[in-house]
C-alpha positions, 0 to 999 in steps of 0.5 A, a space after each residue: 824150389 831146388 831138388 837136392 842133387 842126390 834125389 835128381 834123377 839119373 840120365 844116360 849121360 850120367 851112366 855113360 850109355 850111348 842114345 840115339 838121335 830122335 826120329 820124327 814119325 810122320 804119316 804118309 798114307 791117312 785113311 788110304 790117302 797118300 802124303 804126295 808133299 812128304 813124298 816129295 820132301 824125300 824125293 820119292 813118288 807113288 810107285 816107291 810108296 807101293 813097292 814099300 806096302 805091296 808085300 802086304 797091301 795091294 793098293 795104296 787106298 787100302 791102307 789106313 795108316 802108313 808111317 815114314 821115318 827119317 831113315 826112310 822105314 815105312 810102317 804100315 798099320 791096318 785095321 784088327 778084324 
């Protein structure tokens, strides 16, 4: 079954709006545990993962979650006490 052209929905391309490319998410601190192979597939090492944690974490173990982007962004998600 075809949908009638008039009740497609609208996409940006359609509204001449600009998108960006998606960015892969991917997790390089688990449960205080560091990513070493995705460290490495940006060419960096423990010692950049620590600078990007330090202003709110000291030590890598303290982490329960961290994320990397492909634009090198690191989010650094803790537990709500």
């Amino acid at each position: 079954m075809f949908i009638d052209t008039q009740y497609q929905p609208v996409t940006p391309i359609d509204m001449n709006i600009a998108t960006q490319p998606f960015t892969l998410i991917r997790p390089i601190i688990i449960e205080g545990k560091a990513n070493v192979s995705l460290l490495r597939e940006f060419g960096k090492d423990l010692n950049w993962l620590s600078t990007k944690i330090g202003p709110t974490y000291s030590e890598i173990r303290d982490v329960i979650l961290a994320t990397i982007d492909d634009n090198e962004n690191v989010r650094v998600y803790s537990n709500p006490n």
